[in-house]
C-alpha positions, 0 to 999 in steps of 0.5 A: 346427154352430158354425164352428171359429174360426181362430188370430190367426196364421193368420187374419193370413197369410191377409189380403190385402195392402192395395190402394193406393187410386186418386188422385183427379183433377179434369178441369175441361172446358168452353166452345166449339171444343174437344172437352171431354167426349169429351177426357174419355172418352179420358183415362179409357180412359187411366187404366182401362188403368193399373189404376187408379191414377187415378180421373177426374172430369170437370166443368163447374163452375168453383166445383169449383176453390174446393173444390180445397184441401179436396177429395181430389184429387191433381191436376187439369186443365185443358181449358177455352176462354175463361171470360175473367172467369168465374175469381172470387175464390174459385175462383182463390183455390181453385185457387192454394192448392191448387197451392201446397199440393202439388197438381198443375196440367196445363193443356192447350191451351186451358187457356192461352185461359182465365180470362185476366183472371186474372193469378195463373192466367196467371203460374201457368200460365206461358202466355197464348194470342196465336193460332193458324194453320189446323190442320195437321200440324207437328213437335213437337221434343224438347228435353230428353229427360233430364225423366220426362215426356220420357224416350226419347220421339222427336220426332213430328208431329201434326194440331194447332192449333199455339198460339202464346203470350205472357207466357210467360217461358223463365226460369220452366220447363223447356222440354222440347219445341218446334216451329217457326214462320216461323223462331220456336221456340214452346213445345209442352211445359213443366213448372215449381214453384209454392210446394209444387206442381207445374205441367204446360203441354202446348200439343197438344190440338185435337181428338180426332186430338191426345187419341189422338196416343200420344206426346200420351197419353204426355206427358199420362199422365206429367205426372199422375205427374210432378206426383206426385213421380216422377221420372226415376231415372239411376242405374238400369239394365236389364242385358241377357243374349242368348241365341243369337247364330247368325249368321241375319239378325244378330238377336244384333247387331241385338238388341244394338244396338237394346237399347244404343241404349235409355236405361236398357238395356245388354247385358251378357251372351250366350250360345250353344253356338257358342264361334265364336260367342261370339267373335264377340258379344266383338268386336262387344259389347266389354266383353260376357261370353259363356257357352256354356251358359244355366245359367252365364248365369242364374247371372250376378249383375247380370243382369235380363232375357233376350232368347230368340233361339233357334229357335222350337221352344226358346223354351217351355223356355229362356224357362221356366228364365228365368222361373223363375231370376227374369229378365224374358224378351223371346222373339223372335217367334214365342212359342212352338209352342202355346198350353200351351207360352204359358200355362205362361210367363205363369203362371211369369212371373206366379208369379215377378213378371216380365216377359214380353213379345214381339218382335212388331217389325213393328206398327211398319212403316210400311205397318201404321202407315199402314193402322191409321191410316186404319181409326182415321181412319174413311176405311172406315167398319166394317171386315168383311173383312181379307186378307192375302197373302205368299209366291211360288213359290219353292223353300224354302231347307233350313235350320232355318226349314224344318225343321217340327220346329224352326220350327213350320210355314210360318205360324209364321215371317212368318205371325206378323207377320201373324197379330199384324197382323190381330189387332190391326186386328180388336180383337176377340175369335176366335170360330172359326178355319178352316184349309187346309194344303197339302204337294205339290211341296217334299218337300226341306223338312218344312214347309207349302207353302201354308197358310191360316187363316180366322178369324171374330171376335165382331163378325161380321169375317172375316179370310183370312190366306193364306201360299205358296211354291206362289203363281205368280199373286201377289196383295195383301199387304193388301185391307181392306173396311170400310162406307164403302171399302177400301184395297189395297196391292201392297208395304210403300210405297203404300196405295191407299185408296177412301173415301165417309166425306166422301159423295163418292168419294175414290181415291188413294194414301196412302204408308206412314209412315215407319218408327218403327224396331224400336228402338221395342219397347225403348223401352217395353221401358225405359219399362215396367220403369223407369217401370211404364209399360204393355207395347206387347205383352203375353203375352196378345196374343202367346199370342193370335196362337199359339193362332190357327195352332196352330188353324188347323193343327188345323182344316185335320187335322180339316176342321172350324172350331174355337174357340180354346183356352179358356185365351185368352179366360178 
């Protein structure tokens, strides 16, 4: 039977809008000391996770730069040492055009060490290598954060070989971050025009700690764009609503002032039941308008995004009418009561083209920072076991918190932080989830009064998540065993650490890094919705971290171990 042919017109709406095709980028790797191919393969897991935007080439052939100006590519780099006199008529004539003609240019690290016989590259680059002292940790400062490579971005420090340089001329760039040396500033970050092109210098790239450096990844993955005509927007703004402004711990302020403290997001609104309340939020945001009913605020002209701080048993339902008014929704942790309740905001987020996020603040405690950076160092080898431990014996305090029906559960409050900890230290996927929960002494309160979650993953790592106020004996917040050593910590200031990866025994005390500050989360907040930047914490992980204690809790009413809700891992 001959198929029914559609009508053009409807043939038409059913055609799928065109994908912008990927840009192409060139990456001219190669030559002694540096790390070259594998710089390669971090900087296409970078691209990947852009959704690609970008499709990487990585190549040692230098006569790749005399097929620059007739070739597809948008931009390229270079991350090669030496190949003092190798840089040949053609190529650098290659290379010349095509950065004159429009294409981009980022040269990085070494890229200042090589083809220095070439004085057009070297006046190109802006940089020639002089030398450098044994790599160390040193500070990078930023000396123009009004540049869109530099937008928001705080000084950091970083293990690097610190590259002092010459026939480099302030004069012919903008200088955007420095460090210093016996008294000296030496350039870390520059950007410059040459003819129709756009050039990018970053001095940081010694060797893997520097290509996984995330202020180092940012800069990077920003100059490719930059070199492609993006440029900072000024005139643009996030307007901010919060909703709720109860006095618990501040939140409503503390949100506020993190928010105001972001370049590119401003609070302009809050609201709450209380008008007590909404007295309060004028005198401590001036200038702010207060609603006593969530409707009135979505109706608001101007207004973007909303920063959900209600109780968590109200978050699924006014996060939803949010999302469904077309405003981008930053819930406080945790998420929400179940995994449903989760999947529903992201399918209505998703439906209506905004963003959905949450407030998981704590990956960026010192204590986490430091843990997850000796793991990424390899001083434990193939970490199998994670514990974790908060709580006392103490007598629950009768408020909200401790109200099941209203905050979830004991695992839902600082449990959250923690399952959101061990989620992403594991970086694998749930297979099952064992739970124990205990109710005995405080019947005052509704909620747990010890609860445990055990969770297996893919890889075979088990994690013991253990949470009490009926605790009189107190263990380790933290106890991580890997194949080469563990670590253990008593508080959120010291790390003790046992390591046999340099094959002989190491033990002491690493201190937590110092707080990045939960101002932290809106800066990518503003780098996201400003720059499409990707979210530091997405609604997937968050979902994620939900589904493991409402199985939890399932598990311990069932005695039995279950897998996570199907909708998680699709």
């Amino acid at each position: 039977m001959a198929k029914k042919k559609v009508p053009a017109k409807k043939a038409a709406k059913r055609k799928r809008p065109a994908r912008a095709k990927a840009k192409q980028v060139l990456m001219l790797v190669g030559g002694p000391w540096h790390v070259n191919e594998a710089a390669g393969e971090v900087v296409e897991e970078l691209l990947r996770e852009r959704g690609g935007r970008w499709r990487l080439t990585v190549t040692r052939d230098l006569d790749a730069l005399a097929a620059l100006p007739a070739s597809q590519y948008a931009a390229v780099i270079i991350y090669t040492t030496g190949f003092r006199s190798d840089l040949t008529e053609g190529r650098e004539k290659g290379l010349l055009d095509f950065v004159k003609g429009g294409g981009g240019l980022i040269g990085v690290h070494s890229a200042a060490d090589s083809f220095r016989d070439s004085r057009p590259y070297v006046e190109m680059l802006n940089a020639e290598f002089l030398t450098h002292p044994h790599v160390h940790e040193f500070p990078v400062e930023i000396v123009d954060g009004d540049h869109y490579l530099t937008a928001r971005m705080p000084d950091f420090t970083i293990p690097d070989e610190m590259y002092h340089l010459q026939n480099y001329d302030p004069a012919r760039c903008t200088l955007l971050a420095e460090t210093f040396w016996q008294g000296r500033r030496l350039p870390m970050a520059f950007v410059r025009r040459h003819g129709q092109g756009r050039v990018v210098y970053l001095a940081n790239g010694h060797d893997l700690r520097a290509w996984r450096h995330p202020e180092f990844q940012r800069l990077l993955l920003r100059s490719l764009e930059w070199t492609q005509g993006a440029e900072l927007d000024r005139k643009r703004t996030v307007r901010c609503g919060l909703l709720g402004y109860g006095p618990a711990f501040n939140m409503g302020k503390g949100h506020a002032e993190w928010i105001n403290g972001t370049a590119g997001l401003k609070v302009v609104a809050a609201c709450d039941i209380d008008a007590e309340r909404m007295m309060a939020a004028r005198q401590e945001l001036p200038g702010v308008r207060t609603f006593t009913s969530l409707e009135a605020m979505l109706g608001m002209k101007g207004l973007d995004l909303v920063v959900n701080i209600l109780p968590h048993n109200l978050h699924a339902e006014t996060s939803l009418a949010c999302l469904k008014a077309g405003k981008h929704v930053v819930s406080e942790k945790p998420f929400c009561i179940t995994t449903d309740e989760a999947t529903k905001m992201m399918r209505a987020a998703k439906r209506n083209k905004v963003m959905l996020s949450v407030f998981h603040n704590r990956r960026w405690d010192g204590d986490y920072l430091a843990i997850r950076d000796i793991v990424a160092r390899g001083l434990l080898g193939r970490v199998y076991h994670i514990e974790c431990f908060f709580g006392g014996y103490d007598r629950p305090r009768t408020w909200w918190r401790s109200d099941k029906t209203v905050s979830g559960g004991a695992l839902y409050d600082w449990g959250a932080h923690f399952t959101d900890w061990v989620l992403r230290l594991a970086d694998k996927k749930v297979t099952q989830v064992t739970g124990f929960f205990h109710k005995l002494l405080w019947h005052h309160v509704t909620n747990e009064d010890a609860t445990r979650a055990i969770i297996r993953f893919e890889d075979g790592t088990v994690a013991d998540l253990q949470q009490s106020s009926l605790a009189a004996v107190g263990k380790a917040r933290w106890r991580v065993l890997g194949t080469l050593g563990g670590l253990e910590t008593t508080d959120d200031q010291t790390i003790r650490v046992t390591s046999y990866a340099s094959g002989v025994k190491f033990a002491g005390e690493v201190p937590a890094k110092e707080r990045r500050g939960w101002a932290e989360y809106y800066r990518n907040i503003a780098d996201h919705l400003l720059m499409g930047e990707p979210l530091a914490v997405t609604a997937e992980e968050a979902r994620e971290t939900i589904a493991v204690i409402e199985t939890a809790e399932r598990s311990a009413a069932e005695g039995r171990s279950l897998p996570l809700p199907k909708e998680v891992y699709p």
